[in-house]
NUTIKE-898507 format. One record per residue (C-alpha): residue number from 1; residue in one letter; x, z, y. Coordinates in steps of 0.05 Angstrom, whole numbers, plus 5000, padded with zeros to 4 digits. Each point is the difference from the previous one (the first is absolute). Layout:
<marses>
n: NUM&res: a&east: X&up: Z&north: Y
...
</marses>
This chain:
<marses>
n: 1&res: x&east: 3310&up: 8021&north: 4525
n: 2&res: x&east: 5057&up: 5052&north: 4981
n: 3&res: x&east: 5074&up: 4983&north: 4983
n: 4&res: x&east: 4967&up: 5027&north: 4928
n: 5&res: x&east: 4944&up: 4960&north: 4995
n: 6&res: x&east: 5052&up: 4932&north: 5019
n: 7&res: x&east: 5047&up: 5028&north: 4946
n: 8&res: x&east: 4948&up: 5003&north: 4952
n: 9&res: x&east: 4969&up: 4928&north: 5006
n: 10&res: x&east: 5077&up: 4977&north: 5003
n: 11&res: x&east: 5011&up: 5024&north: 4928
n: 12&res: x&east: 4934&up: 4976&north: 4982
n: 13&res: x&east: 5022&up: 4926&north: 5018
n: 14&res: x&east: 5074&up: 5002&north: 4978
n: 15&res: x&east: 4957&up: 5018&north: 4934
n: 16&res: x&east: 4964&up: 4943&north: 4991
n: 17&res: x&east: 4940&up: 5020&north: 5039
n: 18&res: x&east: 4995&up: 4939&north: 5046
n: 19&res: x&east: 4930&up: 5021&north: 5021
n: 20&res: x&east: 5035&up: 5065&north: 5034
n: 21&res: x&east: 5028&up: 4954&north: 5060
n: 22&res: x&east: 4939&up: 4986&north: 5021
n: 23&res: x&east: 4994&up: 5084&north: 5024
n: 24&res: x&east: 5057&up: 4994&north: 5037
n: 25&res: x&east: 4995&up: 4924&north: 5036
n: 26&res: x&east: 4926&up: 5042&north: 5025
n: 27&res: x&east: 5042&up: 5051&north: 5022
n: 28&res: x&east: 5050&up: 4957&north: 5042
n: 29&res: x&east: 4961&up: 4945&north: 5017
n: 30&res: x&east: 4995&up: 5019&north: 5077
n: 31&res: x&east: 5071&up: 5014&north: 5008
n: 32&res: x&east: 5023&up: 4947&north: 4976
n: 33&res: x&east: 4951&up: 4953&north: 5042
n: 34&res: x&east: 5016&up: 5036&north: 5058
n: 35&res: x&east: 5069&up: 4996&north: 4997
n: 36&res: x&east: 4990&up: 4922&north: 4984
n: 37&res: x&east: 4957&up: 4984&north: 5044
n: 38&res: x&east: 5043&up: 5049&north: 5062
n: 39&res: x&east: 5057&up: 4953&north: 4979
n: 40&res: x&east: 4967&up: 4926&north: 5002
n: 41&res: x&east: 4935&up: 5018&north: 5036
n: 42&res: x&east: 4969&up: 4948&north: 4952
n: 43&res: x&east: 4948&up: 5030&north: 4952
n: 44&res: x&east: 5010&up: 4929&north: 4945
n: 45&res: x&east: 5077&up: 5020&north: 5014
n: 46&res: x&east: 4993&up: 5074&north: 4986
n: 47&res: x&east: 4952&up: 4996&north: 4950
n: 48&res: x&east: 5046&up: 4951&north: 4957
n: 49&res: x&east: 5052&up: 5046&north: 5017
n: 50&res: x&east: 4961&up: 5065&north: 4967
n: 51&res: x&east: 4990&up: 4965&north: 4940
n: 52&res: x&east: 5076&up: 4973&north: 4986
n: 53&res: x&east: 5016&up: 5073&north: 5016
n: 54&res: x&east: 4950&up: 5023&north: 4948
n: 55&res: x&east: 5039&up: 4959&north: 4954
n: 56&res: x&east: 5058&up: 5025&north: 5013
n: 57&res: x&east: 4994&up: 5070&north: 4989
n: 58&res: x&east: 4962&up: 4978&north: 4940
n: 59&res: x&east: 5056&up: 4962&north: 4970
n: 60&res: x&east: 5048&up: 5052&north: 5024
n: 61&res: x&east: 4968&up: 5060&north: 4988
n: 62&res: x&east: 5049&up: 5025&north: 4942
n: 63&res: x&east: 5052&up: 4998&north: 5057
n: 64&res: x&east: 4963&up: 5058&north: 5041
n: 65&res: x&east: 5035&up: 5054&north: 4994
n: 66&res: x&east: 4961&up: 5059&north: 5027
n: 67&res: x&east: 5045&up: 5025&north: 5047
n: 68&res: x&east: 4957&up: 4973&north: 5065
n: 69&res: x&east: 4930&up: 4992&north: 5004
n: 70&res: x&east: 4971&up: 4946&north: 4963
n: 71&res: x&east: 4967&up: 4987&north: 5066
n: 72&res: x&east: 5069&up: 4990&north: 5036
n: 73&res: x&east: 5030&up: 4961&north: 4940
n: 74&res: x&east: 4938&up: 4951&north: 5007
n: 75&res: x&east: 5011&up: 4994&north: 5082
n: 76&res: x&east: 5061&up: 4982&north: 4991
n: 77&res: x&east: 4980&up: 4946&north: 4955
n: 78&res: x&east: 4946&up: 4973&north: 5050
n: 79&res: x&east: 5043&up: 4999&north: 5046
n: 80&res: x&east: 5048&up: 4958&north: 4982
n: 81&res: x&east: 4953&up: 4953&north: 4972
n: 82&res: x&east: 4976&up: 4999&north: 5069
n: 83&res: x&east: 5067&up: 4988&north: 5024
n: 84&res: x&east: 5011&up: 4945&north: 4950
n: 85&res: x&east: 4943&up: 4964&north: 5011
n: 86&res: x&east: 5011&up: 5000&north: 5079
n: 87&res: x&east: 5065&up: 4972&north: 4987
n: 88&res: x&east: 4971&up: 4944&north: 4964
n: 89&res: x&east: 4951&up: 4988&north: 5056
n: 90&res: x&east: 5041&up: 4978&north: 5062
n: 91&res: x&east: 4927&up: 5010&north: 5040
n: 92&res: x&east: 5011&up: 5074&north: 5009
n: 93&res: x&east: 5073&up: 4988&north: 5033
n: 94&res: x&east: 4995&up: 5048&north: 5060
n: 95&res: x&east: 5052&up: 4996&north: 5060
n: 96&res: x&east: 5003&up: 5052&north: 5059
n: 97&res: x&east: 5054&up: 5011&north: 5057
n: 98&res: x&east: 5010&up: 5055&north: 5018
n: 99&res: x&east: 5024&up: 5029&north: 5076
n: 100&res: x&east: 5027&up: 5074&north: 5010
n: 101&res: x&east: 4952&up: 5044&north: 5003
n: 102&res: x&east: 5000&up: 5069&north: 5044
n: 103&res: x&east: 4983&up: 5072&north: 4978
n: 104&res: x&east: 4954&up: 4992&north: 5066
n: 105&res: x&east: 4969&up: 4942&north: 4970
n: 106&res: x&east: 4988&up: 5030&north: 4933
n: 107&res: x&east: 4971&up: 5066&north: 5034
n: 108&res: x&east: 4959&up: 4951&north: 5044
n: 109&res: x&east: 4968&up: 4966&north: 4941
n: 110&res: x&east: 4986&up: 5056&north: 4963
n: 111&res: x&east: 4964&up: 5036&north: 5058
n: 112&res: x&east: 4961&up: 4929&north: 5009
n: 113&res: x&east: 4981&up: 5008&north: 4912
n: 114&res: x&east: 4983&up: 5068&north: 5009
n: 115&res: x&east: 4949&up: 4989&north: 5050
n: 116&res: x&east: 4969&up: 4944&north: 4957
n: 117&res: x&east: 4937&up: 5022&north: 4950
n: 118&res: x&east: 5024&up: 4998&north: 4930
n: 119&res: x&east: 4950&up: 4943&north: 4975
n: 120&res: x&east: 5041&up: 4949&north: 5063
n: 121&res: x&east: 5066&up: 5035&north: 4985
n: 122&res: x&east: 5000&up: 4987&north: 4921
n: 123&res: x&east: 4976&up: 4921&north: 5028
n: 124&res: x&east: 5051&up: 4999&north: 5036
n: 125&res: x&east: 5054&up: 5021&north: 4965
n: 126&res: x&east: 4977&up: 4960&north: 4938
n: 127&res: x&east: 4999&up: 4935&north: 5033
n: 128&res: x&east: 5068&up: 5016&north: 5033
n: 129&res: x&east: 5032&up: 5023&north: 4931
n: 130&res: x&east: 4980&up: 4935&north: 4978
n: 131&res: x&east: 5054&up: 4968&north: 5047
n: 132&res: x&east: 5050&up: 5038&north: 4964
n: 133&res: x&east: 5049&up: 4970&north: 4947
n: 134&res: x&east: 4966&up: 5020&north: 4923
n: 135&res: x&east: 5057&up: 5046&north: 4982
n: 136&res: x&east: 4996&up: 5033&north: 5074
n: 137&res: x&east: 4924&up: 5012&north: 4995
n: 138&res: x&east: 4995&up: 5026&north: 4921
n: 139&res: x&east: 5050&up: 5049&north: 5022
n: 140&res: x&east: 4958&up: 5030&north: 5048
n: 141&res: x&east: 4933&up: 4996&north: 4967
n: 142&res: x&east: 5047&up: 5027&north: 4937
n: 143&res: x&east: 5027&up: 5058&north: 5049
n: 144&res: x&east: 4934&up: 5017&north: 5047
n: 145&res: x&east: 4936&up: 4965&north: 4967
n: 146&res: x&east: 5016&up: 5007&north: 4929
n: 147&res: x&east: 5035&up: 5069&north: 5008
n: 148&res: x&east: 5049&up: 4983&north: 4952
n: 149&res: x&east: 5071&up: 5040&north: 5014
n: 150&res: x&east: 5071&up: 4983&north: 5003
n: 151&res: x&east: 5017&up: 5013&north: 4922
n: 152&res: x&east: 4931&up: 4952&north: 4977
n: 153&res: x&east: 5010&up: 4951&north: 5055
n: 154&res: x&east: 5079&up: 5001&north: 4972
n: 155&res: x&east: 4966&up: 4987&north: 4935
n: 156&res: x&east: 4955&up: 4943&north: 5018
n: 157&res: x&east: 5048&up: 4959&north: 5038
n: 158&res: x&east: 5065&up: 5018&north: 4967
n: 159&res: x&east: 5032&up: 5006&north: 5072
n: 160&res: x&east: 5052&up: 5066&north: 5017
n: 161&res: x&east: 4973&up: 5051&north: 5045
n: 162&res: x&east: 5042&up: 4981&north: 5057
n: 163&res: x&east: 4974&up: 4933&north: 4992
n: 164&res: x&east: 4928&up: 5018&north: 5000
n: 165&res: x&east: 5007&up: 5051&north: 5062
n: 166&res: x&east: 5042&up: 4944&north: 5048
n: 167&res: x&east: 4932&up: 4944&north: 4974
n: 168&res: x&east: 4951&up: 5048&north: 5015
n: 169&res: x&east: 5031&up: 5012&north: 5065
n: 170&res: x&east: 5013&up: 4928&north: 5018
n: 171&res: x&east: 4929&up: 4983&north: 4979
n: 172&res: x&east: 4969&up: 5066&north: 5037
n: 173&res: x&east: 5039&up: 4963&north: 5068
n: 174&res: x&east: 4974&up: 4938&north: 4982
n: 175&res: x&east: 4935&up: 5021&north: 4996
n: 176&res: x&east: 5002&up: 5039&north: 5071
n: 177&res: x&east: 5015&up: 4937&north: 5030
n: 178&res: x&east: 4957&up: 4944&north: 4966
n: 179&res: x&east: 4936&up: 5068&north: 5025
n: 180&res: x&east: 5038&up: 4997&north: 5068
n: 181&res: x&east: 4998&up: 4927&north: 5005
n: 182&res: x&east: 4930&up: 4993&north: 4966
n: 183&res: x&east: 4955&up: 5045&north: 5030
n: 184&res: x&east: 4967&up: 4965&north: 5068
n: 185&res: x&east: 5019&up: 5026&north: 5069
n: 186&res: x&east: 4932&up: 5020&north: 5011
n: 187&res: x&east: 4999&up: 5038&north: 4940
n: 188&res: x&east: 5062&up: 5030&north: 5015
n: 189&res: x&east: 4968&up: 5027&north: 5066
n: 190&res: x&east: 4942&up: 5026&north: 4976
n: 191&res: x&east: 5020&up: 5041&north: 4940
n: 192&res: x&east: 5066&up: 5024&north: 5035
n: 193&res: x&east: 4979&up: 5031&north: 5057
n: 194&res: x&east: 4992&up: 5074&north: 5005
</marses>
């Protein structure tokens, strides 16, 4: 759906036209699971979280202004809900130290994932994203999943620049070492020899 097409059904509901939501919640549905559900990995939890962000925008809707997308206005709702509702449930509290890591070791693991087929890799790296801390891990499916760039991910989380590029860095680290300590020796042998 165009920026147009959102703009239109926008004015349609600050109208009156109720039944004009509906277009867009079809349009966004997806998104807004996915985020959800990338956040909590819970479908209940990200499905109750799609439909309190649904009501938000609804109920906010007069306070869009236009001058994002609708689509990154609504994100950033979603994912605070998200955020919200993981604070309220101390089940998704994730803890991680972390120990230096080399630019040997990072070149190392990244040989090791490049040699890995793209169906085991994206495995992989989901189930090792999921060790990561919520904010850490929406950043980078925000960043490299989601596409999203630094002014609409500034947008959606209502962090600074700086702030977003040291998280994304920290959590890109993180990640290289939770793959690094992950991924069986065996494996590790296999897929990183030449």
């Amino acid at each position: 759906m165009t920026n147009n097409n959102d703009q239109l059904y926008i004015k349609k509901v600050i109208n009156g036209n109720t039944n004009a939501f509906v277009h867009l919640v079809d349009s966004y549905k997806d998104m807004v699971f996915s985020l959800a559900y990338k956040m909590t990995k819970n479908k209940q939890e990200a499905e109750e979280i799609s439909q309190d962000t649904f009501v938000k925008a609804f109920k906010n809707i007069r306070k869009f202004k236009g001058d994002s997308k609708f689509s990154t206005w609504l994100y950033r709702i979603a994912y605070h809900t998200s955020l919200d509702y993981i604070k309220k449930d101390k089940n998704h509290k994730h803890t991680l130290e972390i120990n230096e890591i080399t630019l040997n070791q990072i070149t190392s693991v990244n040989n090791i994932l490049q040699g890995i087929e793209r169906k085991e890799r994206a495995k992989l790296v989901d189930n090792c994203l999921l060790k990561l801390p919520e904010d850490e891990r929406s950043l980078l499916w925000m960043f490299y999943f989601d596409e999203l760039n630094l002014k609409e991910i500034i947008e959606v989380t209502a962090l600074s620049e700086a702030n977003i590029k040291v998280k994304l860095h920290r959590a890109r680290k993180k990640l290289l070492t939770i793959v690094k300590e992950n991924v069986a020796v065996e494996f590790i042998e296999h897929y990183g020899r030449k």
